[in-house]
C-alpha positions in Angstrom: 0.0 0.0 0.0 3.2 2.5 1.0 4.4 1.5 -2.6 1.2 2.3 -4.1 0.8 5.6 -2.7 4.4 6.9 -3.2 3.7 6.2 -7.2 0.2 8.3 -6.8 2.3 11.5 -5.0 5.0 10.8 -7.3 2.9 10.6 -10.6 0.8 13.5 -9.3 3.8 16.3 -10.6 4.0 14.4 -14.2 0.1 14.8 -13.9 0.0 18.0 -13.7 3.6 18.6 -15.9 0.9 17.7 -18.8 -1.8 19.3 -18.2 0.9 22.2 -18.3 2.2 21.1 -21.3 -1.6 20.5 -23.2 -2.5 24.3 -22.1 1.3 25.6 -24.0 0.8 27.6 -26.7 2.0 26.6 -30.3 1.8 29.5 -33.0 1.9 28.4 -37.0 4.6 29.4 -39.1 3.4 29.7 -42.6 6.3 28.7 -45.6 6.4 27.9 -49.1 9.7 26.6 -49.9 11.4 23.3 -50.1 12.4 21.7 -46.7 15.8 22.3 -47.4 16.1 25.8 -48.3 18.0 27.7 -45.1 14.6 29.2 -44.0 12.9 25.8 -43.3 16.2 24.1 -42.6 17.9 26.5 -40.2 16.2 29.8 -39.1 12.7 28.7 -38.6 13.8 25.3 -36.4 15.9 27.8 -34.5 13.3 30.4 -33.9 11.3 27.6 -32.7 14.1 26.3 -30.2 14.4 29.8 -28.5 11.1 30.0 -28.2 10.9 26.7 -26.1 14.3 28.4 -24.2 13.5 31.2 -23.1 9.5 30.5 -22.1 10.7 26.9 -20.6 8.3 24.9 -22.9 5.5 26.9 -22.4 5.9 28.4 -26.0 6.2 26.8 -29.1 5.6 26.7 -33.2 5.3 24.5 -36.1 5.9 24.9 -40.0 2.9 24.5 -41.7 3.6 24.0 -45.7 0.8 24.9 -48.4 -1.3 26.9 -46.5 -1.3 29.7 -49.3 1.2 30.5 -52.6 3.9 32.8 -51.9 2.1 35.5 -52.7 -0.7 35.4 -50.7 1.7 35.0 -47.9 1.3 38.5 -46.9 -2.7 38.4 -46.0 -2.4 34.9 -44.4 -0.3 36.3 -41.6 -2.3 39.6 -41.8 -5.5 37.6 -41.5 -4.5 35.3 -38.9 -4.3 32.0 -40.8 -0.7 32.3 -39.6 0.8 33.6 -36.8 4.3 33.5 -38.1 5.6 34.0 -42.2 8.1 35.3 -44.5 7.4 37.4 -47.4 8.7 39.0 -50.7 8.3 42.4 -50.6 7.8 42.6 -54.7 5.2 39.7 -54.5 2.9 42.6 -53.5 3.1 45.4 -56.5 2.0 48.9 -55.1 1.7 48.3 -51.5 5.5 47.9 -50.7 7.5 50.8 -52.3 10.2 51.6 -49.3 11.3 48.2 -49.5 12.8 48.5 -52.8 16.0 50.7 -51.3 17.7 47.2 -50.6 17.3 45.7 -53.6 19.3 48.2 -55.9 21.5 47.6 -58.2 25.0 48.5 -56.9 24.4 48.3 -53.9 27.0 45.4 -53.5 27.8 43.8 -50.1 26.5 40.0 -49.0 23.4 39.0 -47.5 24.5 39.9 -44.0 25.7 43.1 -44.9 22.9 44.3 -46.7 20.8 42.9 -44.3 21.8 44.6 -41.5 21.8 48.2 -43.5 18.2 47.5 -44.4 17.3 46.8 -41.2 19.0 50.1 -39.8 17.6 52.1 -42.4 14.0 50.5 -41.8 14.0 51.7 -38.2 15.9 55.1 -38.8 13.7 55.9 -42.2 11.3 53.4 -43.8 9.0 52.3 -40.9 7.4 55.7 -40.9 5.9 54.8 -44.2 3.7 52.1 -42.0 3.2 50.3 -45.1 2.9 47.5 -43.3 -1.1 46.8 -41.8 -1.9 44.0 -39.3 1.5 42.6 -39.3 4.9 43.1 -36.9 7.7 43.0 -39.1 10.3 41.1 -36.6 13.2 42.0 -39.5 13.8 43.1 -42.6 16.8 41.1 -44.7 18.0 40.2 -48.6 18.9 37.2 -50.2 22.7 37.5 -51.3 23.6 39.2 -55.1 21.5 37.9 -58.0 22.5 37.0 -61.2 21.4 35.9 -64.5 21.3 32.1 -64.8 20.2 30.9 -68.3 20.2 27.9 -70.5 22.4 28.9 -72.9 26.2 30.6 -72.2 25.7 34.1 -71.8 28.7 36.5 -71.7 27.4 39.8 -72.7 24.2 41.5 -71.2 23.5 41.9 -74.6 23.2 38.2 -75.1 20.0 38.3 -72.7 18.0 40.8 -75.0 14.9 39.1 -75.5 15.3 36.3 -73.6 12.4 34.9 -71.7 13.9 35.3 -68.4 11.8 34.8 -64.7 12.5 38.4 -62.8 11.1 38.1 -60.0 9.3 41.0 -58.8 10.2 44.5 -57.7 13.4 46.3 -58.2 14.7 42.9 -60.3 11.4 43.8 -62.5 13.0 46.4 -63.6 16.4 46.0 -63.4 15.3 43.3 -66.4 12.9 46.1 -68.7 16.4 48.1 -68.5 18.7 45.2 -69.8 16.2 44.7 -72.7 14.8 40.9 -71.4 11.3 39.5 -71.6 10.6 39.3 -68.1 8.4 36.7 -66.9 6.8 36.5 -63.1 6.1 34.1 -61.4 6.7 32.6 -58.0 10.4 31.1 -56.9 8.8 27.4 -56.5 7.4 28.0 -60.2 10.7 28.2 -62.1 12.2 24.8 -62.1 9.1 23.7 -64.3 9.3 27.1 -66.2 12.6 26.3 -66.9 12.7 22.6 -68.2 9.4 22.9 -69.9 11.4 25.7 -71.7 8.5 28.9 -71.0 11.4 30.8 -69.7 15.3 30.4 -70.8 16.5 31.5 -67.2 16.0 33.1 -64.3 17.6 35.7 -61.8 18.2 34.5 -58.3 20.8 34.1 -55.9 22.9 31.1 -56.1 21.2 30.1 -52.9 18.5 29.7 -54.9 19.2 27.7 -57.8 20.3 25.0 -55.5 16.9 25.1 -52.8 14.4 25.2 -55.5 16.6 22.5 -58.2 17.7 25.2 -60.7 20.8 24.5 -61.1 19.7 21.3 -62.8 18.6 22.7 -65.8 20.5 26.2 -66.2 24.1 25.7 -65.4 25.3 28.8 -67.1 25.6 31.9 -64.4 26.7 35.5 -65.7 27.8 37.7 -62.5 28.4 41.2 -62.0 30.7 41.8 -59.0 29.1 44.9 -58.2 25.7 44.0 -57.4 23.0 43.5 -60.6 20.2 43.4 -58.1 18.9 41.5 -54.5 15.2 40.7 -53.3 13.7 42.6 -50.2 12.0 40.2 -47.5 10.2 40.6 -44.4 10.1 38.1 -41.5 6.7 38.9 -39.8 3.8 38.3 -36.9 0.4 38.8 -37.1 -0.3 42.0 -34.9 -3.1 40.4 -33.1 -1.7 37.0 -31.8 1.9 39.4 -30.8 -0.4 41.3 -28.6 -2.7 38.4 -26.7 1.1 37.0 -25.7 1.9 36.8 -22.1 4.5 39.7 -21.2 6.8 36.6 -20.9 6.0 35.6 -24.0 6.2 38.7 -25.7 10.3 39.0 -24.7 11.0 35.7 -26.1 9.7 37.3 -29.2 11.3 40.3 -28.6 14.4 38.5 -28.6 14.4 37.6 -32.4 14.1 40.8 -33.7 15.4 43.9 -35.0 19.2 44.2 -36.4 20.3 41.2 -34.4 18.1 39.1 -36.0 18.3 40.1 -39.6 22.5 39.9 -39.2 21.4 36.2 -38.3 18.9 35.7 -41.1 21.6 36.9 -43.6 24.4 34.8 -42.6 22.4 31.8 -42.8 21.7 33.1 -46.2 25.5 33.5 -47.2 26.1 30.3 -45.9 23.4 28.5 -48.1 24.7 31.0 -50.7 28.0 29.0 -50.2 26.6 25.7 -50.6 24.7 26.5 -53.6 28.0 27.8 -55.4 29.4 24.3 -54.4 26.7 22.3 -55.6 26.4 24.2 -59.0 30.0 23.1 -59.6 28.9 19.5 -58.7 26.3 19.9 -61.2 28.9 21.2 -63.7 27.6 24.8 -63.5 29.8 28.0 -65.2 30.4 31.2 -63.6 31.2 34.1 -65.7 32.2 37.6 -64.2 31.0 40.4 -66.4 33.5 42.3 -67.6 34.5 46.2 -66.6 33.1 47.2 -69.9 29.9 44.9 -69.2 29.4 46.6 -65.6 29.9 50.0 -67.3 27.2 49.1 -69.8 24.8 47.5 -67.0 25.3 50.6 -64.7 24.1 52.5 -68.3 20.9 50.8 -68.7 20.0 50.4 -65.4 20.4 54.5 -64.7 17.1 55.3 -64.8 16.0 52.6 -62.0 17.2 54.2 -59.1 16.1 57.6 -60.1 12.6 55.9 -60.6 12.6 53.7 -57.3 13.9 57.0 -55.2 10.7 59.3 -56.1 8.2 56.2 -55.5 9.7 56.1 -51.6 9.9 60.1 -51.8 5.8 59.6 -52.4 5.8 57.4 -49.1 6.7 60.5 -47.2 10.4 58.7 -46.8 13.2 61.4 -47.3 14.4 58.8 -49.9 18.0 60.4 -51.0 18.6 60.6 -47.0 17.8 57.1 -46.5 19.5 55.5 -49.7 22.9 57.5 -48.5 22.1 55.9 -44.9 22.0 52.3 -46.0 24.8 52.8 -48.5 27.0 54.2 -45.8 26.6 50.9 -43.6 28.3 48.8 -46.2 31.5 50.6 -46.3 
């Protein structure tokens, strides 16, 4: 009987440890590329794991795939289908216009670099736009340099006018109308079937991204220009609502992963994938060409007018936008 009622007391804490542990809260985090690609592999899983830290358990989250296309990504956080979810800024024409000072041409630097300035500049300059509604941005970060990758050898950007090439979306929208290319959108997870099916001879994206979404497979030919042809704006975000029924605990541990901090993190995960993809497009028997100095004088010719263009639509936002741009330049020296 003494051996009966010493397992009751003593099952009486594990009782109640999951009770505790049925009442913890688990928020969704909404993606829409492959396992493998460094959000799904690396930041999210860690997000997740400091969560669990710092709350003791008592705060969790889960990847939930398919819950809505990349584009729609934006209103299923916003609407509370999600609690958690990254977005392309240019998925969402005319409601994101600040956003485009990080994806310049020029602008050069890596993912962590550029990054971080964005972030800085966001909180010094861009957040007064509040284009954002219904929604915390936690950070603001960039995929590494784009390029073009195509089908075919390309060593000229003059070899790319006409070509059926996947842009993208914002500033890499028109980085392509300057260079003369018949842009096609579409989202990221889209191309690889774009490409093989032959609709589009290429695409521009990091070479993160030719590896996480199978590029690579079917256009191993990469033209590069060292100072920066163009990047792609994201946002790591919250819904507003389920950030402000948290717990004050809770809140901190969100706290935590935000701001510059957290976008110098999110961008060195995205150099190192960056890294790996460059090592598995040699595998795959991929070419690198660097554009010449006469090929980045030409580029920087054609592509003038973009910043000129992008610069007045932030101005229209309220944003000093020559202030700003100057700002987040000056953090990558």
């Amino acid at each position: 009987m003494k051996k009966i009622v010493a397992g009751l007391v003593m099952a009486l804490p594990m009782l109640a440890s999951g009770q505790a542990m049925a009442a913890d809260k688990e928020l969704i985090i909404s993606s829409w590329a492959a396992p493998v690609h460094t959000m799904n592999k690396d930041i999210f899983p860690w997000m997740i794991s400091e969560m669990e830290r710092c709350s003791g358990g008592s705060l969790s989250a889960k990847i939930e795939y398919g819950l809505a296309p990349p584009p729609a990504q934006y209103d299923t956080v916003r609407d509370g289908v999600a609690d958690f979810g990254w977005i392309v800024y240019g998925y969402t024409p005319g409601k994101f216009e600040t956003t485009k000072i990080a994806e310049l041409p020029g602008n050069g630097g890596n993912a962590e670099d550029m990054s971080v300035a964005f972030q800085m500049t966001h909180e010094k300059y861009l957040a007064a736009a509040k284009e954002a509604k219904g929604i915390k941005i936690l950070t603001n970060y960039v995929h590494g340099p784009g390029h073009v990758n195509t089908t075919k050898p390309v060593n000229s950007y003059k070899d790319i006018v006409g070509m059926k090439l996947r842009v993208g979306g914002g500033v890499a929208n028109d980085v392509g109308t300057a260079l003369g290319v018949a842009g096609v959108n579409m989202p990221a997870p889209a191309v690889y079937e774009a490409v093989s099916s032959g609709v589009t001879e290429g695409v521009f994206f990091p070479m993160e991204t030719m590896y996480a979404f199978k590029v690579a497979e079917v256009a191993k030919y990469t033209f590069r220009n060292p100072e920066g042809m163009y990047t792609t704006a994201f946002g790591l975000i919250m819904n507003s609502d389920t950030y402000d029924d948290l717990s004050a605990a809770h809140k901190k541990c969100i706290d935590g992963m935000t701001g510059v901090d957290m976008a110098r993190r999110v961008g060195k995960w995205w150099d190192e994938a960056d890294a790996l993809g460059y090592e598995k497009f040699g595998e795959m028997g991929g070419t690198v060409t660097d554009a010449s100095a006469a090929e980045q004088a030409y580029f920087r010719e054609k592509t003038a007018g973009v910043e000129s263009a992008v610069l007045a639509a932030i101005d229209g936002r309220g944003v000093d936008a020559k202030a700003a741009l100057d700002y987040f330049r000056s953090q990558l020296k």
